[in-house]
TORSE-288687 format. One line per field, with one value per residue (C-alpha): residue in one letter; x, y, z. Coordinates in steps of 0.25 Angstrom, whole numbers. Layout:
N
aa: A;...
u: X;...
v: Y;...
w: Z;...
***
This chain:
455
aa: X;X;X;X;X;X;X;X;X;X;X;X;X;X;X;X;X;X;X;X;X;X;X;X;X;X;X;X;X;X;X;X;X;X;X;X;X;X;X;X;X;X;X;X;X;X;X;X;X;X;X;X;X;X;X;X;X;X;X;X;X;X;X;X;X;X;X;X;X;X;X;X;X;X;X;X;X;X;X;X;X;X;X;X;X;X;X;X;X;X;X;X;X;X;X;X;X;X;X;X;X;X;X;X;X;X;X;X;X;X;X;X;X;X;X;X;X;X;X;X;X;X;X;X;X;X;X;X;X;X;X;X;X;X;X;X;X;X;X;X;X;X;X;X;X;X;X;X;X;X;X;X;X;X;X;X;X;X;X;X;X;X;X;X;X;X;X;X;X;X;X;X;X;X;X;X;X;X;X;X;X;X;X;X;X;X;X;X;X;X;X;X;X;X;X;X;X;X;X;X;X;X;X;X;X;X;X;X;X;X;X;X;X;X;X;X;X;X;X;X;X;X;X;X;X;X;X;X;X;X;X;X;X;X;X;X;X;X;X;X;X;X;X;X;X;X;X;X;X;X;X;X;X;X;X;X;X;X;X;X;X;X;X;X;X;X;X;X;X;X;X;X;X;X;X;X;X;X;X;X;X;X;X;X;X;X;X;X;X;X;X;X;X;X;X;X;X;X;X;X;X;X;X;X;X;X;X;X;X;X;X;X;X;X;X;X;X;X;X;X;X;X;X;X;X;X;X;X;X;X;X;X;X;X;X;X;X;X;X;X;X;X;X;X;X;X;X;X;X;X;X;X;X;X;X;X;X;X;X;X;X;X;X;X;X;X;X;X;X;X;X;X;X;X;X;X;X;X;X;X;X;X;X;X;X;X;X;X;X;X;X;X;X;X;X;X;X;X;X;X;X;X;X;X;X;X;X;X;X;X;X;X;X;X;X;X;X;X;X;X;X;X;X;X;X;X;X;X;X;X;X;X;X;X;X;X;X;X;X;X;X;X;X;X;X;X;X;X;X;X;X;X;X;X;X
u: 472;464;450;446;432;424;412;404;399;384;374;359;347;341;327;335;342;328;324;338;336;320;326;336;327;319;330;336;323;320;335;332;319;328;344;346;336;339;339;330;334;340;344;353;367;374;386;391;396;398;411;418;432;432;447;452;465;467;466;467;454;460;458;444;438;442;437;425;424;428;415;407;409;407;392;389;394;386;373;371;373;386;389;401;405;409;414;427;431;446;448;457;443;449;439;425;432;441;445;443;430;416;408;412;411;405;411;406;411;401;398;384;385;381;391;398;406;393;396;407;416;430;435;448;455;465;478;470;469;483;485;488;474;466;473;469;453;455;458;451;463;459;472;480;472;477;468;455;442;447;435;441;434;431;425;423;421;406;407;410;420;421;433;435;447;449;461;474;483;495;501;498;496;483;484;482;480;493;505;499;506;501;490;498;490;496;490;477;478;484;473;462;469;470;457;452;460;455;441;437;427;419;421;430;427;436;436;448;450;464;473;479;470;471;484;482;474;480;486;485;471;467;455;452;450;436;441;436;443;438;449;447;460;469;482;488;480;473;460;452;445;431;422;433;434;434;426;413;407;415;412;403;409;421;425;438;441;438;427;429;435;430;430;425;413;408;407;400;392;389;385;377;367;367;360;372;365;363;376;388;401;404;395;398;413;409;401;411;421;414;412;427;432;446;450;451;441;448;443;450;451;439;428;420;411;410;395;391;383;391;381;389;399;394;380;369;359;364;358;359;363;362;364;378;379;368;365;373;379;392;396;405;416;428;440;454;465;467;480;476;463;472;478;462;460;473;470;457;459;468;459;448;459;461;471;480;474;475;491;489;482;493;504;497;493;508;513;504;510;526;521;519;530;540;534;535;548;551;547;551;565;565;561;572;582;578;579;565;555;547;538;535;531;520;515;513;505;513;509;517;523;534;526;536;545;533;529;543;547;535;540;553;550;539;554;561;552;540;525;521;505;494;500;514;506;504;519;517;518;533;536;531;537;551;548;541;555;564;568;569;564;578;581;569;571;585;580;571;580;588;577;570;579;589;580
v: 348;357;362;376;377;391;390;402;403;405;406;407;403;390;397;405;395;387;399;401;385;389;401;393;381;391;397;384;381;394;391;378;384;395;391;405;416;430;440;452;462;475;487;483;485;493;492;488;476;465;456;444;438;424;419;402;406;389;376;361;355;356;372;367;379;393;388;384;396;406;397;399;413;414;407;419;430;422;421;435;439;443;438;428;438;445;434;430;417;411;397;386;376;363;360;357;344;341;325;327;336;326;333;336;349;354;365;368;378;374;359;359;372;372;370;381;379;380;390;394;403;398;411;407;392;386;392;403;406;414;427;434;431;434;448;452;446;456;468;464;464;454;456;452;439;425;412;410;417;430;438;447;459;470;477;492;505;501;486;478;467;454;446;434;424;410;404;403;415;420;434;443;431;423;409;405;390;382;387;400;412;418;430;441;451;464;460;456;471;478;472;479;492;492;487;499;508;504;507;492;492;499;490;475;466;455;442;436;420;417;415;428;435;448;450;452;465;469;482;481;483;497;504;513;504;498;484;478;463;454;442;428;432;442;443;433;421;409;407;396;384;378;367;358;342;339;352;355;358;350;347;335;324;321;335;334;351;363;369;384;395;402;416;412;403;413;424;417;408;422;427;415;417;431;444;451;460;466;459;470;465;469;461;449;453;450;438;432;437;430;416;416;416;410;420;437;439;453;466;475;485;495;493;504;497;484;489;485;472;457;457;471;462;447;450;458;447;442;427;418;404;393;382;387;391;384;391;383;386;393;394;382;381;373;379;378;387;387;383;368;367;359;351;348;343;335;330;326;319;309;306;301;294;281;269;277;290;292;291;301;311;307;310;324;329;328;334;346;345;344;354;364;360;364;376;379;375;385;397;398;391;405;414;409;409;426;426;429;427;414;414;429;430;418;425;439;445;448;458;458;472;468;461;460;453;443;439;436;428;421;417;414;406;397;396;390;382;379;385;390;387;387;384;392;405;406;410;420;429;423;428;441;443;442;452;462;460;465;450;450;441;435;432;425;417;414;409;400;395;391;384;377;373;368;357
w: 260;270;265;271;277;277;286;290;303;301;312;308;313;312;306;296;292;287;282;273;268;266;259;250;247;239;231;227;221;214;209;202;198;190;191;186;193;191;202;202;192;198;190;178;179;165;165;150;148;156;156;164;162;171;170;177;178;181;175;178;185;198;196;191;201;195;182;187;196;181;175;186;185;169;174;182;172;160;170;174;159;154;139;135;129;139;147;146;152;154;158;155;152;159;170;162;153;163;164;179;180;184;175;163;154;168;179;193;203;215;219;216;206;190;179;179;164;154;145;148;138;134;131;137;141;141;139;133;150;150;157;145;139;154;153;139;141;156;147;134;126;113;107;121;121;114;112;117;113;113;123;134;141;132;142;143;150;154;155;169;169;179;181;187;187;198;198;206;211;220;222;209;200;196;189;173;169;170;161;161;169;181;177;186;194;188;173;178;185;175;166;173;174;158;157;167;159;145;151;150;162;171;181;183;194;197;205;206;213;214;226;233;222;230;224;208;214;227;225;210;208;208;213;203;191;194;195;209;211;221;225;230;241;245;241;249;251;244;236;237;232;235;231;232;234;248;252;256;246;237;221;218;217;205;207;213;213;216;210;215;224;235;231;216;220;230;220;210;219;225;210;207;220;220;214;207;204;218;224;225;222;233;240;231;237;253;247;242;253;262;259;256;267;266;258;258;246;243;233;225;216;213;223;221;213;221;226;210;207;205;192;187;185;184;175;178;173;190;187;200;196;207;201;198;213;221;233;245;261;257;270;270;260;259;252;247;245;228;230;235;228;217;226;232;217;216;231;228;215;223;232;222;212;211;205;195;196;212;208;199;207;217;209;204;218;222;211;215;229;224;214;226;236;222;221;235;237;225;228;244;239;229;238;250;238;237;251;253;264;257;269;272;256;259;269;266;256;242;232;220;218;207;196;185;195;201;187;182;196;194;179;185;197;186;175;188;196;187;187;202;196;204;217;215;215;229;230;220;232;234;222;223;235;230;221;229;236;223;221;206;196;191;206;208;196;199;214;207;197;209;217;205;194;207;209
***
């Protein structure tokens, strides 16, 4: 496994430098002195009702990050004033109990960060986190809603909504806990249409961390909605993991996973050091575009009002916290590409085992790996089968233009050759691809049923 270093070149003098430490001895003290210090107060923003939806589209701990990213980011919401009320939290809920987690009944999302899991509303967990139930809570249907506490945004014309979901992704398609279908790009859009429609905000911001995230609003996402959307990568490439065993920096000791993504902790670590409420989103946006730099941090939708404060949509109370985020040189991190950040976990796990659990860890961290090569195999075995060019589709940037068929060849392909999960996705684009080319459903199934039920 190959970690990704990101250092930035940075050339200062020797007497600034001693003046920046001087600078930031003093604020590391007025910080313990307060752990919460509010910024000055600037004029009050009135804009209705406040609201957050924070959705882990994951599970297992070796997902333990976006979790702990979705927590960190219902701190910063609570913190700068907005009521659980208003909140509405999706995650499966396996990480703070978890048999393999150091400290127990605790989350962190930085190496020397706070607890991040205080508090925290179980609006919906386990296999209350389904697509159909993040769909309704998006559009603040109740009666669409099955299980869990039954809170969705019931926002209005004057109100402003915040959304944020971490998890996995591929071409069009965003991850849900295992067992769970994929939450397809075109719901999530058509969501915020009806939504718009139906007068349910003034303005919707959403972040979205996933793996070619670009591609749930690349060409889908209109202008003229007032919904701006900011992705951890464009449509074609990888997101990526931080804070992981083996990387500088790394979690304390015991932890043996990730604890964040790039794109995710450098927004809220940005929100937690910041005054919100003079920080434009869009300067929140090159902020965060900056410091991750292995990925194209992309924006899309409405962008008229990007010039509007972060605390219009994440709280105007705009409280620092940096015992949550303590103030540290950023300008090194070590990453890895979602995909592998399990594989990191299983990797790691063996390492540290011994006597009957080392074999254990073995045997689990291969069956990852065989998992993988069967997947593979699979779909560029289908796509030789339909005569298509398996490479050129891996290579190029796919959008899906034929939704129906995508959704169907995806169901096909899981019937015939088992879940594509986590890692599978990133051949979403395979898929797609054979249907923007007018190869139908039925023949994808039958190609797969060939490949995978011949073995």
């Amino acid at each position: 496994l190959h970690f990704v270093t990101v250092v930035k070149n940075v050339n200062r003098p020797f007497a600034i430098m001693k003046f920046a430490a001087a600078i930031a001895a003093v604020l590391c003290a007025a910080a313990v002195a307060s752990a919460l210090p509010s910024f000055p107060e600037v004029e009050d923003l009135k804009s209705g009702t406040h609201w957050a939806l924070l959705i882990a589209g994951s599970n297992t701990w070796g997902n333990y990050r976006h979790q702990a990213d979705i927590y960190h980011a219902y701190q910063i919401m609570k913190r700068n004033g907005l009521k659980d009320e208003n909140i509405v939290v999706f995650h499966y809920d396996d990480i703070a109990d978890n048999s393999e987690n150091p400290k127990k009944g605790t989350v962190i999302n930085k190496p020397d960060g706070s607890d991040v899991y205080a508090g925290v509303p179980k609006d919906y967990t386990g296999k209350d986190v389904n697509p159909t139930n993040v769909i309704a809570a998006l559009k603040g249907d109740k009666s669409a809603i099955n299980g869990g506490s039954g809170k969705v945004i019931a926002s209005g014309p004057n109100d402003k909504v915040f959304v944020y979901f971490a998890d996995h992704g591929g071409t069009g398609i965003l991850g849900m806990p295992e067992g769970q279908p994929f939450l397809y790009g075109k719901d999530v859009v058509q969501a915020l249409k009806d939504k718009s429609a139906a007068k349910g905000f003034q303005q919707l911001v959403f972040y979205l961390e996933a793996c070619e995230s670009g591609s749930i609003f690349e060409g889908t996402l209109p202008d003229n909605i007032n919904v701006y959307a900011t992705t951890a990568a464009n449509a074609e490439e990888s997101s990526w993991g931080t804070y992981c065993p083996g990387q500088q920096p790394g979690p304390p000791s015991g932890y043996n996973t990730c604890l964040g993504d790039l794109y995710s902790i450098s927004w809220m670590e940005n929100a937690d050091q910041t005054n919100l409420k003079q920080e434009t989103l869009e300067q929140q946006y090159v902020a965060v575009k900056n410091r991750t730099s292995r990925s194209h941090v992309m924006q899309y939708g409405t962008l008229d009002f990007d010039s509007e404060s972060c605390a219009a949509f994440m709280g105007t109370a705009a409280r620092a916290d940096f015992t949550m985020s303590p103030a540290s040189n950023n300008e090194r991190m070590e990453v890895v590409e979602q995909r592998d950040a399990s594989l990191v976990y299983y990797h790691h796990k063996y390492l540290h085992a011994t006597g009957d659990a080392k074999k254990a860890a073995f045997e689990a961290y291969s069956e990852q790996l065989q998992a993988r090569q069967h997947i593979d195999d699979a779909v560029e075995a289908i796509a030789e089968k339909l005569d298509a060019d398996f490479s050129g589709l891996m290579s190029e940037k796919v959008l899906v233009q034929d939704w129906d068929c995508y959704k169907d060849a995806i169901e096909v392909y899981e019937e015939q050759c088992g879940r594509l999960g986590q890692y599978g996705m990133k051949y979403g684009r395979v898929l797609a691809g054979l249907c923007n080319a007018g190869i139908s459903a039925r023949a994808i199934d039958t190609a797969a049923e060939h490949v995978c039920q011949a073995e």
